[in-house]
C-alpha positions as CSV (number, residue, x, y, z in Angstrom):
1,X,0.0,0.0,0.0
2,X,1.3,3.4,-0.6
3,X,-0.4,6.4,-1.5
4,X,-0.5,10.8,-1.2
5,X,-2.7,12.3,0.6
6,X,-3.7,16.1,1.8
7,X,-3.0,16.8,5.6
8,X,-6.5,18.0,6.4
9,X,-8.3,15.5,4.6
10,X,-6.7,12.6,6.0
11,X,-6.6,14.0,10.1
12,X,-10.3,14.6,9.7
13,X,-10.8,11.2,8.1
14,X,-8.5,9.6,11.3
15,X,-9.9,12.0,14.1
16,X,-13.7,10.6,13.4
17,X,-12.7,7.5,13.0
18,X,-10.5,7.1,15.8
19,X,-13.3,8.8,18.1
20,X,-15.3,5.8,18.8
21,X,-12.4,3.4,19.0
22,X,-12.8,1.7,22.7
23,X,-10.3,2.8,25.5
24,X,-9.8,-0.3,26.2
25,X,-10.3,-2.6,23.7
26,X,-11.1,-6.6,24.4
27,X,-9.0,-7.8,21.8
28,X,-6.0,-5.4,20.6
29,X,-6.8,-4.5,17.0
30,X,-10.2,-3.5,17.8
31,X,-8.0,-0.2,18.9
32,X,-6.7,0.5,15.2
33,X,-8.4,2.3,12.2
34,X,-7.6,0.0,9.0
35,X,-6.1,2.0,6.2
36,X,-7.5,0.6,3.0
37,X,-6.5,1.8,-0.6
38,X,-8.6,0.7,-3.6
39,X,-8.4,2.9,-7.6
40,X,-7.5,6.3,-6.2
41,X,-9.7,5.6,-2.9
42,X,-8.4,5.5,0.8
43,X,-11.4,3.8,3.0
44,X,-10.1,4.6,7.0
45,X,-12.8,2.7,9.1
46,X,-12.4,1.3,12.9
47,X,-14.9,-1.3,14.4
48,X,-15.5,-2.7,17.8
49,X,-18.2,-4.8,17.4
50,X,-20.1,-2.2,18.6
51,X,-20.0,1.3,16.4
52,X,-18.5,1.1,13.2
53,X,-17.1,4.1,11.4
54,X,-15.6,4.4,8.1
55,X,-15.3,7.3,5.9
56,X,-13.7,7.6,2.2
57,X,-11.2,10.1,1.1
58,X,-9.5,10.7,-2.6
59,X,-6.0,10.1,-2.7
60,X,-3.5,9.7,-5.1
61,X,-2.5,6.0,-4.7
62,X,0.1,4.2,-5.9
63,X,-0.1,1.1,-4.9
64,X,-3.4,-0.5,-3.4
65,X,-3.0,-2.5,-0.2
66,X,-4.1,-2.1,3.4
67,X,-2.5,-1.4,6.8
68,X,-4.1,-1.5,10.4
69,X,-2.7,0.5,12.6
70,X,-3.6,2.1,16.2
71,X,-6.4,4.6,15.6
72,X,-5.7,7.2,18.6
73,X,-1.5,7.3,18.0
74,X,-2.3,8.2,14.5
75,X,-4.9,10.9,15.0
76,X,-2.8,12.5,17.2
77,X,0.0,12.7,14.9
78,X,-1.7,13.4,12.0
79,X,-3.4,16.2,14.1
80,X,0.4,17.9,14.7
81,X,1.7,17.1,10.9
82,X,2.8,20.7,9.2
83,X,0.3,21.7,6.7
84,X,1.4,19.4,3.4
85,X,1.1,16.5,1.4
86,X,1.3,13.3,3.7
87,X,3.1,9.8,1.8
88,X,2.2,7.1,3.4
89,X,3.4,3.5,2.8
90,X,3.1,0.0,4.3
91,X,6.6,-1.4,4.3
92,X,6.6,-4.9,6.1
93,X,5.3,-4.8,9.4
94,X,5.2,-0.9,9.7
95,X,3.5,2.1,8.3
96,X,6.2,4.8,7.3
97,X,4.7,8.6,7.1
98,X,6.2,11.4,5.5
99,X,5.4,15.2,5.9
100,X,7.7,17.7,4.8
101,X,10.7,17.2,6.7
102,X,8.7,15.1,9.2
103,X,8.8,11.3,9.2
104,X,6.9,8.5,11.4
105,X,7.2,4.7,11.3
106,X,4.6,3.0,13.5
107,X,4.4,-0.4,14.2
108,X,1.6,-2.6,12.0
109,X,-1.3,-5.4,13.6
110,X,-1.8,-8.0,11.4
111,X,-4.9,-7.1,9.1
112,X,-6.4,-10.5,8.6
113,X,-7.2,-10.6,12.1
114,X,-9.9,-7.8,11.8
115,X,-13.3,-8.0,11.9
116,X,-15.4,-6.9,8.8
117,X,-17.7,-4.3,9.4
118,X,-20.8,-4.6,9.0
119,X,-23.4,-3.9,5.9
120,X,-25.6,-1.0,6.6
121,X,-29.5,-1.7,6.9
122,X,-31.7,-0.8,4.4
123,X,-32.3,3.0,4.1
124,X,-35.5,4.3,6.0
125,X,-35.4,7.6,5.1
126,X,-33.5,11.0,4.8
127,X,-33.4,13.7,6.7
128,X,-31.8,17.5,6.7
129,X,-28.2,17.0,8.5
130,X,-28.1,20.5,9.6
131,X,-31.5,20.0,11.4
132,X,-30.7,16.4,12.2
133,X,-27.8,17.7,14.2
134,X,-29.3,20.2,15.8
135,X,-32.1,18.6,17.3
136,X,-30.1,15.2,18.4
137,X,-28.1,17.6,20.5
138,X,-31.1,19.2,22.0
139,X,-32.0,15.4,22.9
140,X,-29.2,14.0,23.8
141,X,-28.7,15.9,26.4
142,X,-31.0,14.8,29.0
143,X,-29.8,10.7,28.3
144,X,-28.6,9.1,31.0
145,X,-24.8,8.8,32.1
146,X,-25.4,6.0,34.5
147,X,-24.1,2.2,32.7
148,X,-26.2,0.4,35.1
149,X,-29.2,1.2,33.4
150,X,-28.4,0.8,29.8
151,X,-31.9,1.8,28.4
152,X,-31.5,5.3,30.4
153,X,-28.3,6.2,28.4
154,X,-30.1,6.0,24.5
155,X,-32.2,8.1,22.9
156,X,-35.4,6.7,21.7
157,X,-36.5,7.5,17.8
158,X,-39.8,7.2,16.6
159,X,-40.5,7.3,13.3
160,X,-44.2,7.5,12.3
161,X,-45.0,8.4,8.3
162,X,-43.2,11.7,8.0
163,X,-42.6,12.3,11.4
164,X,-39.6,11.9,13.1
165,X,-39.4,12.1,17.0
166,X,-36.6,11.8,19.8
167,X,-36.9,10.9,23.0
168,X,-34.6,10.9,26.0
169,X,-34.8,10.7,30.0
170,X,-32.4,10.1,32.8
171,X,-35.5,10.1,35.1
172,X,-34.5,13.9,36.6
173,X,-35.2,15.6,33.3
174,X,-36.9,14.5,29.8
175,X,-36.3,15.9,26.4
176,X,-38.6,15.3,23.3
177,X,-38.1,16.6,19.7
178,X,-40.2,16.3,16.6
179,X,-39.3,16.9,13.4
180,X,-40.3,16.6,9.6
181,X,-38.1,13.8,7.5
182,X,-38.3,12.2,4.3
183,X,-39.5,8.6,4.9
184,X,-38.9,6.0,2.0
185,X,-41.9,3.9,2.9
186,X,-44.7,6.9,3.9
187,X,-46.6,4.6,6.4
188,X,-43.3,3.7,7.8
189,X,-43.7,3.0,11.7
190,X,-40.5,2.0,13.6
191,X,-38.8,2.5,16.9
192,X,-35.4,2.4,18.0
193,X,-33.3,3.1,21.1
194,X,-29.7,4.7,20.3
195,X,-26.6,5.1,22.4
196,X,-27.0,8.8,23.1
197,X,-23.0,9.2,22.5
198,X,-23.0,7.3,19.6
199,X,-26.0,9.2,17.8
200,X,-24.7,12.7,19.1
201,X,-20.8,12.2,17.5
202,X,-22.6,10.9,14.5
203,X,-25.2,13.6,14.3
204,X,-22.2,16.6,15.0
205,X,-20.1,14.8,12.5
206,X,-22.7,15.2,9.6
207,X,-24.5,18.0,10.5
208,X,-21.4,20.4,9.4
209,X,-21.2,18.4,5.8
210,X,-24.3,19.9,4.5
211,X,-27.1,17.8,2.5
212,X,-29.2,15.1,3.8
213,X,-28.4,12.1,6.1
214,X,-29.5,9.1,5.0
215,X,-31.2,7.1,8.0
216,X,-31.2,2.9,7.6
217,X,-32.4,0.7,10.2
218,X,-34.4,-2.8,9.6
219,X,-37.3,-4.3,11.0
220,X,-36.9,-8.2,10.9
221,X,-34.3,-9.5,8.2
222,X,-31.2,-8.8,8.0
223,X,-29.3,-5.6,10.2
224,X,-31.9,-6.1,12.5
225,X,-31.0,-4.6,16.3
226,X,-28.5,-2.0,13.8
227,X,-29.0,1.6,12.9
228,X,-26.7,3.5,10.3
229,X,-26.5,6.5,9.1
230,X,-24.6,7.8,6.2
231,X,-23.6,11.5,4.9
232,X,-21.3,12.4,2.3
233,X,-18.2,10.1,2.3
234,X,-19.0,8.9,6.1
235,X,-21.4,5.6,7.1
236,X,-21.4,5.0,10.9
237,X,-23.4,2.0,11.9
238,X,-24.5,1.1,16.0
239,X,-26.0,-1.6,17.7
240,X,-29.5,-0.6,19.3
241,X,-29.9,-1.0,22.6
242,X,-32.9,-3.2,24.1
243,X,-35.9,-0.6,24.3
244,X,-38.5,-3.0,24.5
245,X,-39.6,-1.6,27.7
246,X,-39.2,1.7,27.3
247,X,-41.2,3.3,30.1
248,X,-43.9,5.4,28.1
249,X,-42.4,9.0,28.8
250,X,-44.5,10.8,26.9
251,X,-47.1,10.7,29.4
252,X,-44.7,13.0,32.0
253,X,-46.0,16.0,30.4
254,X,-48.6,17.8,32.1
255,X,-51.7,18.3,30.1
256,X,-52.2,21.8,31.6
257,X,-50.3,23.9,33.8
258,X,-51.6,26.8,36.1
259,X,-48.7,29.3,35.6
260,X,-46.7,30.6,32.9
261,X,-43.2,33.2,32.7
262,X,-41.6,34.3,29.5
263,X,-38.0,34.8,30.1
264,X,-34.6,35.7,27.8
265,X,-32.9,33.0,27.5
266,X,-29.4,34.2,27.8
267,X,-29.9,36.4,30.7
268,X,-31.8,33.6,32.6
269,X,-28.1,31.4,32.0
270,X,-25.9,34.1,33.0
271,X,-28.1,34.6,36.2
272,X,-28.4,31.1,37.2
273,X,-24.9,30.5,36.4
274,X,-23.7,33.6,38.6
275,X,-26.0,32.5,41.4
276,X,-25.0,28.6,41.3
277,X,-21.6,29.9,42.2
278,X,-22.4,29.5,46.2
279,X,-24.6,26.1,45.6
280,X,-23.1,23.2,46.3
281,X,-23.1,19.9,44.2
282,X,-26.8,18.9,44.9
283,X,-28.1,22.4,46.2
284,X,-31.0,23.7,43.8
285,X,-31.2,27.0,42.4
286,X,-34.7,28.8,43.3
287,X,-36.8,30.8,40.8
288,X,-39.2,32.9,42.6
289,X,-41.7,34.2,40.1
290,X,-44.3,37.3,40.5
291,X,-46.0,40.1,38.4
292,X,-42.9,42.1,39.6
293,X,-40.5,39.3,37.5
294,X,-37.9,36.6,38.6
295,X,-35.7,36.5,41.7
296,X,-33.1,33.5,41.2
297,X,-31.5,32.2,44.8
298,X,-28.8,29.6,45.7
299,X,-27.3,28.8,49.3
300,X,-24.3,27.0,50.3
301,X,-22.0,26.1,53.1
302,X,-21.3,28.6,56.1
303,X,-24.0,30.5,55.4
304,X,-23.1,31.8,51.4
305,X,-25.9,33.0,49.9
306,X,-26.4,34.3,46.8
307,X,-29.8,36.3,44.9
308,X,-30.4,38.3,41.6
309,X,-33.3,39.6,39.9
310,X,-34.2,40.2,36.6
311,X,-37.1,41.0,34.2
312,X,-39.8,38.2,33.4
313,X,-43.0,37.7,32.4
314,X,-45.4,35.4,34.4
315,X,-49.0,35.3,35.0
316,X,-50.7,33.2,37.5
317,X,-50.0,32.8,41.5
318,X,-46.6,33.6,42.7
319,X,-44.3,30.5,42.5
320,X,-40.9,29.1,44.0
321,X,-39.6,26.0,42.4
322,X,-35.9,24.6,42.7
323,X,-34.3,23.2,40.2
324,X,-30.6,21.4,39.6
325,X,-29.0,24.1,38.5
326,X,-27.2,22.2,35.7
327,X,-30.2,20.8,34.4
328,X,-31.9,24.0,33.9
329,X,-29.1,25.0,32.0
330,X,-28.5,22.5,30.0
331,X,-32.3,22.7,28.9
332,X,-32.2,26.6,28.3
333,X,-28.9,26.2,26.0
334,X,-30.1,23.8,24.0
335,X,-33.8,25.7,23.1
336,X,-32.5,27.3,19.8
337,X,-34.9,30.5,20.5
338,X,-33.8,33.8,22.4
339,X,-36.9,33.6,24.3
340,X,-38.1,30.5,26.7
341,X,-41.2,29.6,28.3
342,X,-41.7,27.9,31.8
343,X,-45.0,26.2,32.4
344,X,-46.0,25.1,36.0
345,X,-48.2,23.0,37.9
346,X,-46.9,23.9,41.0
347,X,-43.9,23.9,43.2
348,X,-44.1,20.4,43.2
349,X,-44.7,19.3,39.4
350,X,-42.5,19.0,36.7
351,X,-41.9,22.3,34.4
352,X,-42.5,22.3,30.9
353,X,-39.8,25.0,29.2
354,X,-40.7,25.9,25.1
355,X,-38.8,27.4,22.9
356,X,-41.2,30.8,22.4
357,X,-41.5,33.6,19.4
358,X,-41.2,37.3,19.8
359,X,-44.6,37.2,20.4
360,X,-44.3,35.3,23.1
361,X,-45.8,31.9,21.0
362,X,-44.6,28.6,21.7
363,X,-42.5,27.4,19.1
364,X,-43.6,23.9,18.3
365,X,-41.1,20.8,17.8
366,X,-39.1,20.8,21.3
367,X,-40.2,20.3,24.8
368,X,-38.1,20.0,27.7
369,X,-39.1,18.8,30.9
370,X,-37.3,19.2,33.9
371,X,-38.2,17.8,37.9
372,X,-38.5,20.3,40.5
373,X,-36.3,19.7,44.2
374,X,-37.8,20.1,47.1
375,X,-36.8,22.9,49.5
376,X,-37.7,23.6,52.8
377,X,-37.3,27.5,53.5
């Protein structure tokens, strides 16, 4: 194998690749990214049974052939290489790199031992990868963290005729987005549950390429427990995690809340953010709401308190509600809207918080929802 390649192609090629290679891989080559060369092609793909990842970039090849070698070592020197054409050429058991006046030999694993990736399902649908991207990381947000509960750290996707919906909980907070796609099969109805981290890389990774993501994912038949999605020269493909009982979330929204406030969005950040500074790790913020606005509180150790107002919009009976102040934040940045709007039960119920209009509408598609602490003042 030897080939030419530019610098910038080929480190963004290895840095996505190399991204969902495991730490600590079960078997060692499942911790390289296997350089493949075929007519004027260079295929750099990684694979631990798990995600797969493989992305295709021209080149200027010599010599076809193919060369697995350790996926994170790589990126990180083809992230430092000076700003020229990189040769690259498997001599023996080693991989010789040349850049300028730079030059790297890195040790080889033997290819045959690799597993082959996987096909990709058959294609669902396509959607818009600049929306697609957005509105996974409004989702994925609010998945769970925790490995002990596996169906807590996926996002659910439901995909009903032309509407495409995602889901995600950690059971403290719950994020739901809908959004228009192009489905192949218009009375398409399918469900899946997605590793949150897988689906957000893949989604951030596409999103900036422009175009449409294709989505595939099988119902019976072959690929069946797989998702892929593909974009430009990049296919990523992810086992599906067991969401056969999903808890029904939906239900978690309130049909109809008693109170309202229209805030800005950025203020109400810098505020909470400003305040949070004397909370502790699992103190709440508190939002005390009025006709007069929004006071935001927090209280910490020997005796630190902290308090600052600002201007709001509310209608119904005064209100205090704590939240983690994290989790409010997390839900305000990832709105998209300058404006938000809290909806209450009471002190006690979860909050409902909308993207909202200048005049002060609910902008349809996202809803995040968000579980009050208790306080005792």
């Amino acid at each position: 194998m030897k080939f030419r390649v530019e610098r910038d192609a080929l480190a963004e090629a290895v840095a996505w690749t190399a991204k969902s290679l495991p730490n600590r891989p079960s078997v060692p080559v499942l911790a390289g990214v296997m350089l493949r060369v075929t007519d004027g092609n260079l295929q750099v793909s990684g694979f631990d049974y798990e995600v797969s990842s493989q992305v295709t970039v021209e080149v200027q090849g010599d010599a076809d052939g193919a060369a697995l070698v350790s996926g994170r070592l790589l990126a990180e020197i083809t992230k430092a290489l000076p700003a020229k054409p990189v040769d690259i050429a498997a001599v023996g058991a080693h991989l010789e790199l040349v850049c300028g006046s730079a030059r790297f030999t890195l040790p080889t694993m033997p290819v045959e031992d690799y597993p082959s990736l996987p096909e990709m399902p058959e294609s669902a649908g396509t959607v818009d990868a600049a929306a697609f991207a957005a509105a996974v990381a409004q989702v994925a947000v609010a998945a769970g963290r925790d490995e002990t509960l596996p169906m807590m750290t996926g996002v659910r996707i439901e995909l009903s005729g032309s509407t495409l919906a995602m889901l995600a909980t950690d059971r403290y907070r719950l994020a739901l987005r809908e959004m228009e796609w192009n489905p192949d099969d218009p009375e398409i109805s399918l469900n899946a549950l997605v590793p949150a981290r897988t689906l957000h890389d893949t989604a951030k990774a596409l999103g900036p390429l422009g175009g449409h993501v294709t989505m595939a994912l099988s119902q019976g038949g072959a690929g069946e427990g797989m998702i892929g999605f593909s974009g430009g020269t990049r296919r990523t493909t992810s086992r599906l995690l067991d969401g056969a009982n999903y808890p029904p979330v939906r239900s978690l929204f309130p049909a109809s809340h008693n109170a309202e406030a229209r805030v800005p969005v950025a203020t109400l950040i810098e505020v909470v953010k400003r305040v949070a500074l004397v909370a502790e790790r699992t103190t709440p913020v508190l939002l005390s709401f009025s006709s007069d606005g929004l006071v935001v509180e927090a209280g910490g150790t020997e005796e630190a308190r902290a308090s600052e107002a600002m201007e709001a919009t509310f209608t119904g009976d005064p209100l205090t509600i704590g939240f983690n102040p994290q989790y409010l934040i997390d839900g305000l940045t990832n709105l998209g809207a300058q404006h938000a709007q809290l909806a209450f039960v009471d002190a006690f119920k979860p909050a409902v918080i909308s993207p909202a209009g200048e005049d002060g509408e609910v902008i349809p598609g996202y809803r995040y929802l968000i579980m009050p602490i208790r306080v005792s003042r």
